[in-house]
C-alpha positions in Angstrom: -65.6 -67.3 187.6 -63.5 -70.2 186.3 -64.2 -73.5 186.7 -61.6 -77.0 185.7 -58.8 -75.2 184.4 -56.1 -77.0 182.0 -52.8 -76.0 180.8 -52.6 -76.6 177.3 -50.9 -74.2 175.2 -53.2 -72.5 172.3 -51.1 -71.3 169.2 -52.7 -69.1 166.4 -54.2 -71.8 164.5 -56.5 -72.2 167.3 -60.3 -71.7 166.6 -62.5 -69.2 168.6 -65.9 -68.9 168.4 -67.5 -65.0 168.7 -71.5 -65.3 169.2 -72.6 -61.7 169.1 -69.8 -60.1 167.2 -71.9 -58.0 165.7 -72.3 -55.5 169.3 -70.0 -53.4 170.7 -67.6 -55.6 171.9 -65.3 -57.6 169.4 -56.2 -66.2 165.6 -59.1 -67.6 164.1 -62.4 -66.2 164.5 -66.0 -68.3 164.0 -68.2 -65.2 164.4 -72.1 -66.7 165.1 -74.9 -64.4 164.6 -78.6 -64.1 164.2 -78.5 -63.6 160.5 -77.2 -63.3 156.9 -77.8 -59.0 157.3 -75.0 -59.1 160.5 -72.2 -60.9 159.3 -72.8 -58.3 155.7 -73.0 -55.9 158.6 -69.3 -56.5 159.6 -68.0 -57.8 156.0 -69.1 -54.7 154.5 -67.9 -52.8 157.5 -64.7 -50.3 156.1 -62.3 -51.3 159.3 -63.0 -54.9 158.9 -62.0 -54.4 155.3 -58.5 -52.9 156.0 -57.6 -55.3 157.8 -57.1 -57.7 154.7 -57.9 -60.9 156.6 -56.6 -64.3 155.2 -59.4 -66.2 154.2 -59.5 -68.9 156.4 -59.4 -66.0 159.9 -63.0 -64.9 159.9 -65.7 -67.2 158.4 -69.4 -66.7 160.1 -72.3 -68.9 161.1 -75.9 -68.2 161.2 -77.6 -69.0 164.6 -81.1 -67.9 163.9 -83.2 -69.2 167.2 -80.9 -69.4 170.5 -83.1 -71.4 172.4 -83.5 -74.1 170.1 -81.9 -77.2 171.7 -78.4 -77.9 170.0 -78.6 -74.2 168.6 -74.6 -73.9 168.1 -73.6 -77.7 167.8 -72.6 -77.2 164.0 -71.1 -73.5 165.5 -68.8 -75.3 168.0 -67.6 -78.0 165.5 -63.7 -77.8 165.6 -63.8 -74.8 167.9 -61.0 -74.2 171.0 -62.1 -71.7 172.4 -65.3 -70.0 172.7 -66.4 -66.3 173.4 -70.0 -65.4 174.4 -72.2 -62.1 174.7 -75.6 -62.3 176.2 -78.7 -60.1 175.6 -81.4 -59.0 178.1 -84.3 -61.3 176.9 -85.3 -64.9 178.2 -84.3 -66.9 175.4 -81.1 -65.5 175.8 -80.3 -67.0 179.0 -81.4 -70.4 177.2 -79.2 -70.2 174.9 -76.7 -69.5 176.7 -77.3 -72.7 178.6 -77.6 -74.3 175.1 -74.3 -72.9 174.1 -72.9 -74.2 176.8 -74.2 -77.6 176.2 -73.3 -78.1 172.8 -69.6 -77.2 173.9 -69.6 -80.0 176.1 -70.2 -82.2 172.8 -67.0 -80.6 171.6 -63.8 -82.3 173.0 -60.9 -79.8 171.8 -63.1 -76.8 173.4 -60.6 -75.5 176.0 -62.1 -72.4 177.5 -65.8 -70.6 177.2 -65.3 -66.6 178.1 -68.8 -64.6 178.3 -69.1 -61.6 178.5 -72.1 -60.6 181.2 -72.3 -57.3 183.3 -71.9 -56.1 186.3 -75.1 -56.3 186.7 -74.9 -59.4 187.7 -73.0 -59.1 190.7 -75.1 -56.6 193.2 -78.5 -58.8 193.2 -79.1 -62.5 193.8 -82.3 -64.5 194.3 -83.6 -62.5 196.6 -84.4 -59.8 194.3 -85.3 -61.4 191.2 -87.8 -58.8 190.6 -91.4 -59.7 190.0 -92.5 -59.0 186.2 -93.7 -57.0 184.7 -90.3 -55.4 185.4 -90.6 -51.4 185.8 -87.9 -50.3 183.7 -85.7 -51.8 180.7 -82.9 -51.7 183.5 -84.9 -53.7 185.9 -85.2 -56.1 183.2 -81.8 -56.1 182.1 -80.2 -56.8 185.8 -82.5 -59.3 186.5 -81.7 -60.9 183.5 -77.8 -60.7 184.3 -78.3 -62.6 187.8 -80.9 -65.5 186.1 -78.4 -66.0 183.5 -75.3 -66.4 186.2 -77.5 -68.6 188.4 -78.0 -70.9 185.6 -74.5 -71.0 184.3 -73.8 -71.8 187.6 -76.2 -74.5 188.0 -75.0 -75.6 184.9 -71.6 -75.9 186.0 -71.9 -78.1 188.7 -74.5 -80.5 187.5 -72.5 -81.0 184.6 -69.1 -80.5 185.1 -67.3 -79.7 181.9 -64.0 -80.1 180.7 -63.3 -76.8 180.1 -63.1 -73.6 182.2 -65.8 -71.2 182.1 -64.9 -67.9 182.5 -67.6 -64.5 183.6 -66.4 -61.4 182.7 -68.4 -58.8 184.5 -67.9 -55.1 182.7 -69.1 -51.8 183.5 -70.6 -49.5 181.2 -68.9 -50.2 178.2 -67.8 -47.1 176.3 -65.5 -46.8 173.2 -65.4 -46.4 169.7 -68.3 -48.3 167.4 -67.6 -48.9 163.7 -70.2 -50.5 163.0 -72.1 -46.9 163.3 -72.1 -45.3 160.0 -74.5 -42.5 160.5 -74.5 -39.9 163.2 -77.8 -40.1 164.7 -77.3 -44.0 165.2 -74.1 -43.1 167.6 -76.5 -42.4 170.1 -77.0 -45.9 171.0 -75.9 -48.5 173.4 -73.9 -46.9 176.4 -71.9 -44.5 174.5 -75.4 -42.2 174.5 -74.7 -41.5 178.0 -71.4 -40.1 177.3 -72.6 -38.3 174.3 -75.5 -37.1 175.9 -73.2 -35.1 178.2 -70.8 -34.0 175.0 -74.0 -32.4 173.7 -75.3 -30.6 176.6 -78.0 -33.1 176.9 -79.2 -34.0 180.1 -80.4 -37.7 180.9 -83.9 -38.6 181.9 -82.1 -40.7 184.9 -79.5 -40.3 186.9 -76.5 -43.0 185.3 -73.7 -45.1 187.2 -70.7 -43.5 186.7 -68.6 -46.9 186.3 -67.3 -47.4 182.9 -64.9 -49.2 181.1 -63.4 -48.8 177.5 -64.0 -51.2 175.0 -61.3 -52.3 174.0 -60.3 -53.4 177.1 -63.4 -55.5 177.3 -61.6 -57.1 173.8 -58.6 -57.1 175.5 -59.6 -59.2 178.5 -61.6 -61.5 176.4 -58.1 -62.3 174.8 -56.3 -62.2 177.9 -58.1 -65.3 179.2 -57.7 -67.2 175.9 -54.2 -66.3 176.1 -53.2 -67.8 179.4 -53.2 -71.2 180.9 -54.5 -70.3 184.0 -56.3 -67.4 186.1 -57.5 -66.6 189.4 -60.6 -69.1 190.6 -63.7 -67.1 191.9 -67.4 -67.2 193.0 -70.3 -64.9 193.8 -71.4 -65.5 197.6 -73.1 -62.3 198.1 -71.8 -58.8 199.3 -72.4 -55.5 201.9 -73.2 -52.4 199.7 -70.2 -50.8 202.3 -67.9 -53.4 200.4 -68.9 -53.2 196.6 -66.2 -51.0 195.8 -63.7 -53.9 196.3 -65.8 -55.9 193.9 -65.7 -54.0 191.3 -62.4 -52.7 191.6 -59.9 -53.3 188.7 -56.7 -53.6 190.5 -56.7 -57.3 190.8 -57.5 -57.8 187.0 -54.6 -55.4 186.1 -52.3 -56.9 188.4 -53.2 -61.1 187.0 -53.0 -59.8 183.4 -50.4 -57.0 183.7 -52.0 -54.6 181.5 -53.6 -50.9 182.6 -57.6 -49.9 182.0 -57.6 -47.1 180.0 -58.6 -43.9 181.6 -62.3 -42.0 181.7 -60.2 -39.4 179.2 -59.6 -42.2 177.0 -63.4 -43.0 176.9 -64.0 -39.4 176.1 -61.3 -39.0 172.8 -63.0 -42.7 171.4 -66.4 -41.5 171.4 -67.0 -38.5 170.6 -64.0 -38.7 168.3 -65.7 -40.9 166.4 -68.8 -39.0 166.6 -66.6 -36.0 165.4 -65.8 -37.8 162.6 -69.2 -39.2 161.5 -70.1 -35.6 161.3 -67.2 -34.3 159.3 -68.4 -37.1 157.1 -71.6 -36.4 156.4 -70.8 -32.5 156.1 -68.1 -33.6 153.2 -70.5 -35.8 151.8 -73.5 -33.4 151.7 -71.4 -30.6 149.9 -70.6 -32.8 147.4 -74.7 -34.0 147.0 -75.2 -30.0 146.9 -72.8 -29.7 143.9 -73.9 -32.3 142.1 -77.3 -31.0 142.2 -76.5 -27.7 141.2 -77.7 -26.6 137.3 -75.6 -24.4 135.4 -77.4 -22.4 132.7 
């Protein structure tokens, strides 16, 4: 969904600001996040490190309380564009409103990309489930649809001067570097496929749609990048037609790039995985030798 688009040219001094950047997903970057331990989390992070930013590229903000009213005003300050994750509890879908508002106080903000879920796009009001939800997922879609209703709402009560852009991904698989330690690699939606490398079976039956990560990065990048992009809107759907809904083709086609493939899923994962192991094996030899006591 995009909403009063312009066509002013960014350039790589432009500002973005990344709330969430320290998930799965990841010029300029203005990372906000929760606190002080996250933006160590990705400082500290080995990948982030050889990647000898500049100094000025990647400064971070702390947002501690989302649904505080003018949350990310001092976050926005100076920012152009502006890239969004949001979270399954309520506050989140305040503060996503909240964002939203404070970019409005903002005049060089050119474009707001969130990222949101698929979710968000097979329910509408009329199955806003009652709470207490009966599962995590429950909770989690219905949270995706609230949070789209309200952006919505937002949208056309307010009528902003930038575009706001929905992305909608899948399951979200690919490579984490954040994760450190095996055992944590089986978090998030790369479990499900690791569940399966393992020869473990799932306690529920999962949607097989997924989508890489980097692509999600990609895309993210993709609508900074370009001056303008297809309009759309949710209106409802037949389950008979959600296949052309979901489809990729018409993404591929606007930004002239190719998903990668389920095999490419595969090798990012549980290579990584692979290589967590290899790791730890190295490292505990060496603990095992160091401990030994020659006499």
């Amino acid at each position: 969904m995009s909403r009063n688009n312009n066509n002013k040219n960014n350039n790589n001094n432009s500002l973005v600001l990344l709330i969430g950047g320290a998930g799965h997903i990841g010029y300029k970057v203005r990372v906000a996040v929760r606190s002080e331990a996250n933006s160590n989390l990705i400082l500290t992070n080995p990948v982030s490190q050889s990647h000898n930013f500049p100094s000025d590229a990647l400064s971070f903000i702390i947002v501690p309380d989302l649904a505080v009213d003018g949350a990310y005003d001092d976050a926005i300050n100076g920012v152009d564009f502006e890239e969004h994750k949001i979270f399954i509890t309520a506050p989140a879908v305040e503060g996503t409103v909240g964002m939203l508002t404070s970019a409005a106080k903002e005049s060089k903000i050119r474009r707001v990309v969130i990222a949101s879920s698929v979710s968000s796009m097979k329910i509408r009001e009329r199955n806003m489930m009652r709470v207490p939800y009966r599962s995590e997922s429950q909770a989690y879609a219905a949270s995706k649809v609230k949070f789209l209703l309200e952006t919505e709402k937002w949208i056309k009560e307010q009528n902003p001067n930038f575009d706001v852009v929905n992305i909608h991904p899948s399951y979200v698989m690919g490579r984490d570097d954040l994760v450190q330690e095996s055992s944590k690699a089986f978090t998030g939606t790369n479990r499900n496929l690791l569940w399966i490398a393992v020869g473990q079976k799932a306690k529920l039956p999962l949607p097989g749609s997924t989508v890489h990560n980097d692509d999600v990065s990609r895309l993210h990048g993709s609508y900074n990048a370009v001056s303008s992009d297809p309009k759309g809107s949710l209106n409802g759907t037949r389950w008979e037609s959600v296949v052309e809904h979901i489809n990729a083709t018409r993404t591929e086609k606007t930004f002239e790039w190719k998903f990668h493939g389920w095999e490419s899923q595969v090798e990012s994962v549980v290579g990584c995985y692979i290589e967590l192991l290899e790791k730890e094996k190295t490292g505990s030899i060496f603990a095992s030798l160091n401990n030994l006591k020659f006499r």
